[in-house]
KOLROSE-293074 format. One record per residue (C-alpha): residue in three letters; x, y, z. Coordinates in nm, 2 decimals. Each point is the difference from the previous one (the first is absolute). Layout:
BEGIN
{r ala, {X, Y, Z}}
...
REM end
This chain:
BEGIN
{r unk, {12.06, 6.75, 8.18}}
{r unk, {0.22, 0.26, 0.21}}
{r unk, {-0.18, 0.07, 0.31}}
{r unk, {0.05, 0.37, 0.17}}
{r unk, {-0.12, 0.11, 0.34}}
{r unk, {-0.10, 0.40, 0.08}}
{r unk, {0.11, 0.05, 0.32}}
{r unk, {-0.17, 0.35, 0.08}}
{r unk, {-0.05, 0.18, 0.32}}
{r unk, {-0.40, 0.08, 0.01}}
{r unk, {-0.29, -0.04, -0.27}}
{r unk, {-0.16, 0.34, 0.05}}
{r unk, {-0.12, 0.17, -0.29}}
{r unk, {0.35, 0.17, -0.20}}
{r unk, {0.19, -0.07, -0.32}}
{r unk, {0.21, -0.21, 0.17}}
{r unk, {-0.30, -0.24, 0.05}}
{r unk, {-0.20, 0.08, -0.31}}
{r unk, {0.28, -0.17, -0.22}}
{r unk, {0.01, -0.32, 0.25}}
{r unk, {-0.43, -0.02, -0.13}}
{r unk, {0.08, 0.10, -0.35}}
{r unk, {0.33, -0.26, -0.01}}
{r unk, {-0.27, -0.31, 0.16}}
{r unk, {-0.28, 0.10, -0.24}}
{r unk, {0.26, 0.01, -0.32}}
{r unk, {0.26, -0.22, 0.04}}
{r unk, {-0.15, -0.29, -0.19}}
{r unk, {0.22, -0.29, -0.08}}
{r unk, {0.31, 0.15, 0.01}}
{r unk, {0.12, -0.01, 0.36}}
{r unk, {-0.19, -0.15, 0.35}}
{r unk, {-0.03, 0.25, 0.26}}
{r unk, {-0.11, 0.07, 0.42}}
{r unk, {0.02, 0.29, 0.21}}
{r unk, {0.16, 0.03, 0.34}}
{r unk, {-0.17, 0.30, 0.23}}
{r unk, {0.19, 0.06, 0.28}}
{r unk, {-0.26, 0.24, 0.18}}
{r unk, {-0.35, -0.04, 0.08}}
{r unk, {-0.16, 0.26, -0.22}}
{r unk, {-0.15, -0.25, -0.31}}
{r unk, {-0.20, 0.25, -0.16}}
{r unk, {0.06, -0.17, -0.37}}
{r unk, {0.08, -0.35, 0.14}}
{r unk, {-0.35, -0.18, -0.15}}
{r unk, {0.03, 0.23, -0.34}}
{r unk, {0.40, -0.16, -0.03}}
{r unk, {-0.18, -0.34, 0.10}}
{r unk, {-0.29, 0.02, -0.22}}
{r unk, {0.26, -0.05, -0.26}}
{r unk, {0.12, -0.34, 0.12}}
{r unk, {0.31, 0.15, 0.23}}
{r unk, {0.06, -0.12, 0.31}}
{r unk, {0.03, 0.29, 0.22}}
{r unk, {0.21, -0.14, 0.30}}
{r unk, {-0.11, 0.29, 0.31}}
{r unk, {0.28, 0.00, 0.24}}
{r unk, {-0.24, 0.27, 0.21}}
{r unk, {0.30, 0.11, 0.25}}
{r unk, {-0.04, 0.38, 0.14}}
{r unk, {0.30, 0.20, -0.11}}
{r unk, {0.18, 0.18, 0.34}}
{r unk, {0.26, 0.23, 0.02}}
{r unk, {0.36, -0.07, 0.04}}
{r unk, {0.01, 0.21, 0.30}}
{r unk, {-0.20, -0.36, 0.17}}
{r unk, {0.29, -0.23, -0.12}}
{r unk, {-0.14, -0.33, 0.17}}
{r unk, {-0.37, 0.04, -0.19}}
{r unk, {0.24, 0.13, -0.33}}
{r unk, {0.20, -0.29, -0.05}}
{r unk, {-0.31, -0.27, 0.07}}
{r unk, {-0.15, 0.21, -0.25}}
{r unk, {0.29, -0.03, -0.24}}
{r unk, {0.11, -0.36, 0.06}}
{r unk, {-0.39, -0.13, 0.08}}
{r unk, {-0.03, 0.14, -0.38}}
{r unk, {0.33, -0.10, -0.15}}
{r unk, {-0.06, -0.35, 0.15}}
{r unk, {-0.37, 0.00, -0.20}}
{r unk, {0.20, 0.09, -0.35}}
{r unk, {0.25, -0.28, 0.02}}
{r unk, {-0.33, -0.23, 0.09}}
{r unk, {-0.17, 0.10, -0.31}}
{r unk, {0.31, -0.02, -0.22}}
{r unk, {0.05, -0.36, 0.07}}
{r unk, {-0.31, -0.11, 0.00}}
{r unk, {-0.10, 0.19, -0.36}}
{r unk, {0.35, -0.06, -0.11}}
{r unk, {0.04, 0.36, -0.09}}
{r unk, {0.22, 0.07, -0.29}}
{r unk, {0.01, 0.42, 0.07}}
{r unk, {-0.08, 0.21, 0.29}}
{r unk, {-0.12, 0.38, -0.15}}
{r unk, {-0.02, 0.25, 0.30}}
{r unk, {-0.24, 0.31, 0.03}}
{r unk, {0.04, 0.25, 0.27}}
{r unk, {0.24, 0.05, 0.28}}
{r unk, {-0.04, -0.28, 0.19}}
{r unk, {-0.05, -0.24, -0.23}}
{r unk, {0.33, 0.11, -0.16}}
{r unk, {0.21, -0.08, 0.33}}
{r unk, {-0.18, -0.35, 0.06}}
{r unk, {0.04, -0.11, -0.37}}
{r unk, {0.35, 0.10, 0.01}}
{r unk, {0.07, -0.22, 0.30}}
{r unk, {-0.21, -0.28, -0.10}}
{r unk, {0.21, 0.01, -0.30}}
{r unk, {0.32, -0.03, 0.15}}
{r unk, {-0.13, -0.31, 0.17}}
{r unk, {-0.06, -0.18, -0.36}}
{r unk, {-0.35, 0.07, 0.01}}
{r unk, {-0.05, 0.03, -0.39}}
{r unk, {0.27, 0.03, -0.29}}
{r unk, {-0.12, 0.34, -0.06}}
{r unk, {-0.05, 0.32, 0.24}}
{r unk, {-0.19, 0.32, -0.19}}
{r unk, {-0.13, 0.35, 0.10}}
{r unk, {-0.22, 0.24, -0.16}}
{r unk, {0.04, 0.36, 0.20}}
{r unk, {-0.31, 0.13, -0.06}}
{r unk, {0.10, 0.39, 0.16}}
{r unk, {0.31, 0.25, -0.02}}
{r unk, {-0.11, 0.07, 0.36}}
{r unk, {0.24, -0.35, 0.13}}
{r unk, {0.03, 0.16, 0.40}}
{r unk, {-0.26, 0.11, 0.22}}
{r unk, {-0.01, 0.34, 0.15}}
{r unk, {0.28, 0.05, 0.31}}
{r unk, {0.09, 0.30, 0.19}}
{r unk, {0.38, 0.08, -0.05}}
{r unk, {0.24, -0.23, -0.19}}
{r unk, {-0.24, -0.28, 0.16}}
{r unk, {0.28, -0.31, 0.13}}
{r unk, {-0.30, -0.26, -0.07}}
{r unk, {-0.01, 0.15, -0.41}}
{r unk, {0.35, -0.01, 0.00}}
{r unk, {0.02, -0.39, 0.09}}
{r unk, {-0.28, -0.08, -0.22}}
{r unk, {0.15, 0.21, -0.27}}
{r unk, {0.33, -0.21, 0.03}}
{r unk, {-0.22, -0.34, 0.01}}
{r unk, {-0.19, 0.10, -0.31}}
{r unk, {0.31, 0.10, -0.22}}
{r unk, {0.11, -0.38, 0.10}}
{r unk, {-0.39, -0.17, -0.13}}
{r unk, {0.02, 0.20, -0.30}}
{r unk, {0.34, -0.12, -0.05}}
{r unk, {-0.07, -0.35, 0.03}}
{r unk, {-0.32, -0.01, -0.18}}
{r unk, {-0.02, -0.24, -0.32}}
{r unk, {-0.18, 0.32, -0.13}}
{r unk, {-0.18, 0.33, 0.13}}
{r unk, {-0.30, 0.16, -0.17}}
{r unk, {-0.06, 0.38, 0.02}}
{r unk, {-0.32, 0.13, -0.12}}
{r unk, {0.13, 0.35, -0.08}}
{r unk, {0.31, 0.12, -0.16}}
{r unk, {0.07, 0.21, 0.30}}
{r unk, {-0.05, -0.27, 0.25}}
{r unk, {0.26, -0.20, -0.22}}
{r unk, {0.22, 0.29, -0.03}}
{r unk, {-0.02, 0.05, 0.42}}
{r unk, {0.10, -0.39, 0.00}}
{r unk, {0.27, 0.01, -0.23}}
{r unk, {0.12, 0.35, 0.18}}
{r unk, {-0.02, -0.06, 0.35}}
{r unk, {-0.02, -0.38, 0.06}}
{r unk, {0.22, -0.09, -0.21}}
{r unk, {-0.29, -0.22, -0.20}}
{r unk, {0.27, -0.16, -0.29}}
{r unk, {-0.18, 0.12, -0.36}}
{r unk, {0.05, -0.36, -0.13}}
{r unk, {-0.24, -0.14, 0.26}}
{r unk, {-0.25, 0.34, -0.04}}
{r unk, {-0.34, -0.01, -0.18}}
{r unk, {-0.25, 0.29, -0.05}}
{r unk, {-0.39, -0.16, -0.02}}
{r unk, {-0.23, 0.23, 0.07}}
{r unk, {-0.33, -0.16, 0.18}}
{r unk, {-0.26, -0.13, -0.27}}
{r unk, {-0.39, 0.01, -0.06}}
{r unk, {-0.23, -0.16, -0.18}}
{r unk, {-0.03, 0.29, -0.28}}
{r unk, {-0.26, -0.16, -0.23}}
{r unk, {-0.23, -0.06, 0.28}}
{r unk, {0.02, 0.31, 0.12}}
{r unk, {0.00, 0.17, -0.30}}
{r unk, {-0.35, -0.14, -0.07}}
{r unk, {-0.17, -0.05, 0.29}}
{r unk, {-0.39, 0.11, 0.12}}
{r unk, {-0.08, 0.06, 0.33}}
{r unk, {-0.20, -0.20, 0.21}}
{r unk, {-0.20, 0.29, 0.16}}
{r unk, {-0.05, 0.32, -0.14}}
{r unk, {0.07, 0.37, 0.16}}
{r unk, {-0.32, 0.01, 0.23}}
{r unk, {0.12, -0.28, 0.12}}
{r unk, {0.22, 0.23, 0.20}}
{r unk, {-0.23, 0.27, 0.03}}
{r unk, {0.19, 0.20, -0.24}}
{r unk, {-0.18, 0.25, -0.28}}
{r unk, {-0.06, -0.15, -0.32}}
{r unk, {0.16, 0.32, -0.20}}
{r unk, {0.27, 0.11, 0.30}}
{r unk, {0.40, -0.03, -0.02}}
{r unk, {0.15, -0.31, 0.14}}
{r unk, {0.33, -0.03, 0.11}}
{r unk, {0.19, -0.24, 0.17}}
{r unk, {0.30, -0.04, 0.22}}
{r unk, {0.08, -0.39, 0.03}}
{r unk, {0.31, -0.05, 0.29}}
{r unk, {0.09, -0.05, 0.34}}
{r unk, {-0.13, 0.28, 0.26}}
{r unk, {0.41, 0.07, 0.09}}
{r unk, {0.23, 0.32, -0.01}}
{r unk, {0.16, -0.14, -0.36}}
{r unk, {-0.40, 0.01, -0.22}}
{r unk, {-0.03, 0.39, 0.11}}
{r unk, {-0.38, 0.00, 0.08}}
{r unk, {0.04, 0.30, 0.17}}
{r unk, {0.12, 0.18, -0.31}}
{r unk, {-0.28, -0.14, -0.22}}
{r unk, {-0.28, 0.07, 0.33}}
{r unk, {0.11, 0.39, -0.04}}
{r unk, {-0.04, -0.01, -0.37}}
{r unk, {-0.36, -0.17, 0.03}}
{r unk, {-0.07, 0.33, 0.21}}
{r unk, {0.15, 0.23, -0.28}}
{r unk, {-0.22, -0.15, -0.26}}
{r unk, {-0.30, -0.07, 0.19}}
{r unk, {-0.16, 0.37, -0.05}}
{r unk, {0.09, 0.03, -0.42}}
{r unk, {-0.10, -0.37, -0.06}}
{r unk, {-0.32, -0.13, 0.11}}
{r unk, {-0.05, -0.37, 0.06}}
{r unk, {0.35, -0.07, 0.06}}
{r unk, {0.04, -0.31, 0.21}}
{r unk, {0.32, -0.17, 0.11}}
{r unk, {0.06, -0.36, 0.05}}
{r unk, {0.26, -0.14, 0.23}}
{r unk, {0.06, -0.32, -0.05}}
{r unk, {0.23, -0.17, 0.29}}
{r unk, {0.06, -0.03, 0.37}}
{r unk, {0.27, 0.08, 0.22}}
{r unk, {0.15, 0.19, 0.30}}
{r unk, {-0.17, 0.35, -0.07}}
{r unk, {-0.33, -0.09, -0.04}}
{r unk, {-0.09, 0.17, 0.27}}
{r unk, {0.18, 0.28, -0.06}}
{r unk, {-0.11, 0.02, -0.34}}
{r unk, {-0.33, 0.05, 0.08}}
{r unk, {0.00, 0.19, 0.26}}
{r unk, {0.20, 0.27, -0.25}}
{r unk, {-0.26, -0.06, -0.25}}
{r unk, {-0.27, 0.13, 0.26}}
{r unk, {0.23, 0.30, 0.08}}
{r unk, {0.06, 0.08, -0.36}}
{r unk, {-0.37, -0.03, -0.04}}
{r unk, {0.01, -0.28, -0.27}}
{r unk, {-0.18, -0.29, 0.12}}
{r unk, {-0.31, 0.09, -0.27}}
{r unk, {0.29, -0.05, -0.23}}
{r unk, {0.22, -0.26, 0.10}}
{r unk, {-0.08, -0.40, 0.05}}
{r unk, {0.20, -0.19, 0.21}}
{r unk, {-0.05, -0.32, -0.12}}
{r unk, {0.28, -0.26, 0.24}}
{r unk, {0.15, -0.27, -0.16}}
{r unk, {-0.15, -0.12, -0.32}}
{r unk, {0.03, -0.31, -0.24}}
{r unk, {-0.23, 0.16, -0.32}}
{r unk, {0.25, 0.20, -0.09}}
{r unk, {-0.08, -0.06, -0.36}}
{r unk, {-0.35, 0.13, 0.06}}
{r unk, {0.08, 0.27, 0.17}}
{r unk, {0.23, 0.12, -0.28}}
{r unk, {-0.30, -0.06, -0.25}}
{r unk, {-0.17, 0.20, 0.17}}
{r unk, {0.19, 0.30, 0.06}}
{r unk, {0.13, 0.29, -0.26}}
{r unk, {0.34, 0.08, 0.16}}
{r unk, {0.30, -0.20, 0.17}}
{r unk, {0.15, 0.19, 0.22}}
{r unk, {0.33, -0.06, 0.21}}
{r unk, {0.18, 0.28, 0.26}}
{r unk, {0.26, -0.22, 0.10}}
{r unk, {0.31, 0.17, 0.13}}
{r unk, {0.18, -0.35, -0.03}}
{r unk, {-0.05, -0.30, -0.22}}
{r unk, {0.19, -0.31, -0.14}}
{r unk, {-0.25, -0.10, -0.32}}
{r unk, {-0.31, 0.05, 0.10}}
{r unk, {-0.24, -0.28, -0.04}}
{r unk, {-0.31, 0.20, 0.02}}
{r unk, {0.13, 0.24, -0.34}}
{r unk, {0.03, -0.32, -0.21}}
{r unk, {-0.33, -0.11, 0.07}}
{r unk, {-0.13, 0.36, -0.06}}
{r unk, {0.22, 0.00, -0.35}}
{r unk, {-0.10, -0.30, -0.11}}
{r unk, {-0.36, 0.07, 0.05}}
{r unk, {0.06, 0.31, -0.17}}
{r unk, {-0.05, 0.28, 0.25}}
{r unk, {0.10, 0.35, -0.05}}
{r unk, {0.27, -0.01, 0.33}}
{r unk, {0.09, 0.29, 0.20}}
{r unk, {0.31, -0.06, 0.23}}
{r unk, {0.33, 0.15, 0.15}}
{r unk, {0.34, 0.05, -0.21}}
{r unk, {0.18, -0.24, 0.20}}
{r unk, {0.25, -0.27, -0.11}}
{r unk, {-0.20, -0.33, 0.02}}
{r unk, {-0.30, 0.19, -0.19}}
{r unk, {0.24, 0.11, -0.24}}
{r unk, {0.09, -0.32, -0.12}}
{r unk, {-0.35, 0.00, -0.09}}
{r unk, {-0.13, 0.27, -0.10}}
{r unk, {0.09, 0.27, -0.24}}
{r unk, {-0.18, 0.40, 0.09}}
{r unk, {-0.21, 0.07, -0.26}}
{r unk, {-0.01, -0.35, -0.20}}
{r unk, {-0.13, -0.25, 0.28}}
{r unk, {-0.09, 0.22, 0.27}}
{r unk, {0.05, 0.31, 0.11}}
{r unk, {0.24, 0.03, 0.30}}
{r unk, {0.04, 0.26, 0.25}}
{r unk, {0.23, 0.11, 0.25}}
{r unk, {0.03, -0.20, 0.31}}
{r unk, {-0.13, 0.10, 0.37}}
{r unk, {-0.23, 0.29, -0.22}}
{r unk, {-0.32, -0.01, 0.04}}
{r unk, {-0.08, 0.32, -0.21}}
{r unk, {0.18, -0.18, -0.29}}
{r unk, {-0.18, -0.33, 0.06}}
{r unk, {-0.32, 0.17, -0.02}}
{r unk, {0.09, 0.19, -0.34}}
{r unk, {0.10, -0.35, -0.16}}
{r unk, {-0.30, -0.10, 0.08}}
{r unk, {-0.19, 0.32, -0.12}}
{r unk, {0.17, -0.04, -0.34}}
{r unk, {-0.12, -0.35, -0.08}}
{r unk, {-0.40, 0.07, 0.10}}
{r unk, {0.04, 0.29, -0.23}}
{r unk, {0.19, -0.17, -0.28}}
{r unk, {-0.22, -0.26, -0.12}}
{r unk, {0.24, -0.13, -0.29}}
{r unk, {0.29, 0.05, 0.23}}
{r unk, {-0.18, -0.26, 0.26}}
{r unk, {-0.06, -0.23, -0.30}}
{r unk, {0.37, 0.01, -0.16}}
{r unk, {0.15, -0.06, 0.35}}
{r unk, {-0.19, -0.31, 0.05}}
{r unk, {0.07, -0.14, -0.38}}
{r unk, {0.36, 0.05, 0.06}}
{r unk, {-0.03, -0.10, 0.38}}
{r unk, {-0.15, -0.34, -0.12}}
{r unk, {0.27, -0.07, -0.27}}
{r unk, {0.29, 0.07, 0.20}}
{r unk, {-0.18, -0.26, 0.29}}
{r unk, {-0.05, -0.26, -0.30}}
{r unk, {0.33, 0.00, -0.07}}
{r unk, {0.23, 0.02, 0.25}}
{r unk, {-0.23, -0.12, 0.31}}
{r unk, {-0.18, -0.29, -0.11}}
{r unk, {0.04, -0.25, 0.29}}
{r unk, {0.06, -0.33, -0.31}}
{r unk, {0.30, 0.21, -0.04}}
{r unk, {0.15, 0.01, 0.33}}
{r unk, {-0.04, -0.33, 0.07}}
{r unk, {0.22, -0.10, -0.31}}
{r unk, {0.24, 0.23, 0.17}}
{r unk, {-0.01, -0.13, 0.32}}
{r unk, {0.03, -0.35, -0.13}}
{r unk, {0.33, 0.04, -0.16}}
{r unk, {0.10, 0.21, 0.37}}
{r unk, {-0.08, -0.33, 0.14}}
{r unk, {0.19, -0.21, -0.28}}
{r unk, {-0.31, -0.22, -0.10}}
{r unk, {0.04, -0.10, -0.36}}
REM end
C-alpha cells in the first residue's frame, strides 16, 4: 500500500484543511495516509485523528524573514522533522498544501525524501500583499515558478488558479490537474439538526441567512453588514449568521453596532456544526470580493440552499445566476440585498435553486470522486 504524507502549514478551520479530514475519514483501503502540521494552530488535528491518521504536530511559530536567524531554525528545525518522518513511515509521496509547506516539500524532495513530490494550490491569490514591485514577492515568485516546475504533479482547485499557474509560473499543462475541493454530498444532503432554531434564540417563522467564511477583506462582510441594514426595515425577523473567525472580528462588530444591526446580525466565531447551521437556515449567502472554490457554497449546494453570492470567478465555476443561485455584483451592497429580496419573495424560485444547487453538488463535488482523482495524481493503481 503507497503511503502519502500532507505536509501542510496550519490545521485551522479552511478548505485547505477540510479536504485533509474528508481524505482521513474516506480513504478506505486504497492508500495509508499522516499529516505533517508545521504550525501550532491544530484546530482539526483530533477530527483528522479520530479517523486513524497520525497527525505528526511540528508546533514551530512561523517568523518573518526580516529575523533571518529565528527564519531559517524555523525552516530547517521543520525541514529536518519531514525528512524524520519520511524515513521512518517510508513515505512513498509527499502532497503539499499552502505556502510553506510547498517550499519544505520541495526541498525535502530534492533530498530523496519520497519518489514522489505533489501540490494542490488551493487559491489564485499565490503572493501576499507588498507595497511596490515588493523584492521579497519577486524572489519568491522566481522560487515558486522552480517548485511548480519540479513537482511530479500540481493540483489547482479552480480553472483560473490553473490558468494563473500555467500563465505566470510557467506550471507545464502535462503535470496540471483541476480538483476542486470535495464534500460529503449525501450526508449533507440529508442531514437533521441536532438543535433546533431556539436553540439560538432565533424566531421560529423569521428569515435565516447565513454567511459561513473567514472575517478577512476577501469574504466582503462589510458589503453583506450594509445590506442587512437595507433589508432590516422591509423584512421583519431577518437574522444573519456569520459563521467564522478571523482578523476583523472586531471591526466587524463594531460596524455592526454603527450600522445599527446587532438585533439582526449573529456573530457566531469559529464553528464545527456547519451542517446544522445550514439545516437550519433559509438562505446561503456569500459577499466575497475574492474566492478560489469556495468550500462553504458546496456545503450550502449540496444541502440544497437557495445561495446568494458575488459574480466573481471562483463562484462562477459554481454557480450559474438564475439556475443555482442568484449572483450579484461584487463590493454592492444594494445588489446583495436585492438578491436576497428576490428569493424570500420567490418561493418556487428558492426551491428550484436548491434542486438544481443539490444536483450540480451530487455530481461534480462528491468527495468519493475526488479522491479517485487524486489517487491517479498520486499514481496509486
Amino acid at each position: 500500500m503507497k503511503k502519502v504524507l500532507h505536509v501542510i502549514d496550519a490545521l485551522n478551520v479552511g478548505g485547505a484543511q477540510e479536504l485533509l479530514a474528508l481524505l482521513a475519514k474516506h480513504k478506505g483501503d486504497a492508500f495509508a495516509m499522516s499529516v505533517c502540521v508545521l504550525q501550532p494552530v491544530l484546530d482539526l488535528k483530533s477530527r483528522i485523528e479520530s479517523h486513524g491518521v497520525r497527525v505528526h504536530a511540528l508546533n514551530r511559530t512561523r517568523c518573518s524573514i526580516l529575523h533571518p536567524l529565528d527564519f531559517l531554525r524555523y525552516g530547517l528545525g521543520n525541514l529536518l522533522d519531514i525528512l524524520r518522518i519520511c524515513r521512518e513511515e517510508r513515505i512513498d509521496i509527499v502532497h503539499a498544501h499552502l505556502s510553506d509547506a510547498e517550499f519544505l516539500g520541495f526541498f525535502a524532495s530534492l533530498l530523496g525524501c519520497a519518489k514522489r513530490f505533489c501540490i494542490t494550490v488551493h487559491t489564485p491569490k499565490l503572493l501576499p500583499e507588498e507595497r511596490g514591485r515588493g523584492l521579497r514577492n519577486t524572489v519568491r515568485g522566481l522560487l515558486m515558478r522552480l517548485l511548480y516546475r519540479k513537482a511530479n504533479a500540481v493540483v489547482a482547485v479552480s480553472k483560473d488558479t490553473a490558468a494563473l499557474l500555467r500563465d505566470q509560473y510557467a506550471v507545464d499543462p502535462a503535470t496540471l490537474r483541476i480538483i476542486a475541493n470535495g464534500v460529503e454530498t449525501r450526508a449533507l444532503a440529508e442531514h437533521r439538526p441536532a438543535f433546533g432554531r431556539e436553540a439560538l434564540g432565533l424566531a421560529a417563522g423569521g428569515h435565516v441567512l447565513l454567511c459561513v467564511g473567514r472575517l478577512t477583506l476577501a469574504k466582503g462582510h462589510r458589503y453583506l453588514l450594509e445590506a442587512v441594514r437595507l433589508l432590516a426595515p422591509r423584512i421583519p425577523g431577518l437574522r444573519l449568521l456569520v459563521a467564522g473567525d478571523g482578523e476583523l472580528r472586531d471591526e466587524l462588530r463594531q460596524m455592526a453596532r454603527t450600522l445599527d444591526v446587532t438585533g439582526q446580525v449573529v456573530f457566531m466565531g469559529s464553528r464545527t456544526d456547519i451542517p446544522d447551521l445550514l439545516a437550519l437556515s433559509d438562505i446561503v449567502v456569500s459577499a466575497s470580493v475574492f474566492e478560489g472554490t469556495s468550500l462553504a457554497l458546496m456545503e450550502a449546494m449540496a444541502a440544497g440552499k437557495p445561495i446568494v453570492a458575488t459574480a466573481i470567478p471562483g463562484n462562477l465555476e459554481l454557480l450559474e445566476n438564475g439556475v443555482n443561485a442568484v449572483l450579484a455584483p461584487p463590493a454592492d451592497a444594494s445588489m446583495l440585498a436585492q438578491a436576497i429580496t428576490r428569493i424570500i419573495q420567490e418561493k418556487g424560485l428558492a426551491e428550484a435553486l436548491g434542486r438544481h444547487a443539490r444536483e450540480k453538488a451530487q455530481s461534480e463535488f462528491d468527495i468519493m470522486a475526488v479522491i479517485r482523482k487524486y489517487i491517479e495524481v498520486w499514481g496509486i493503481c
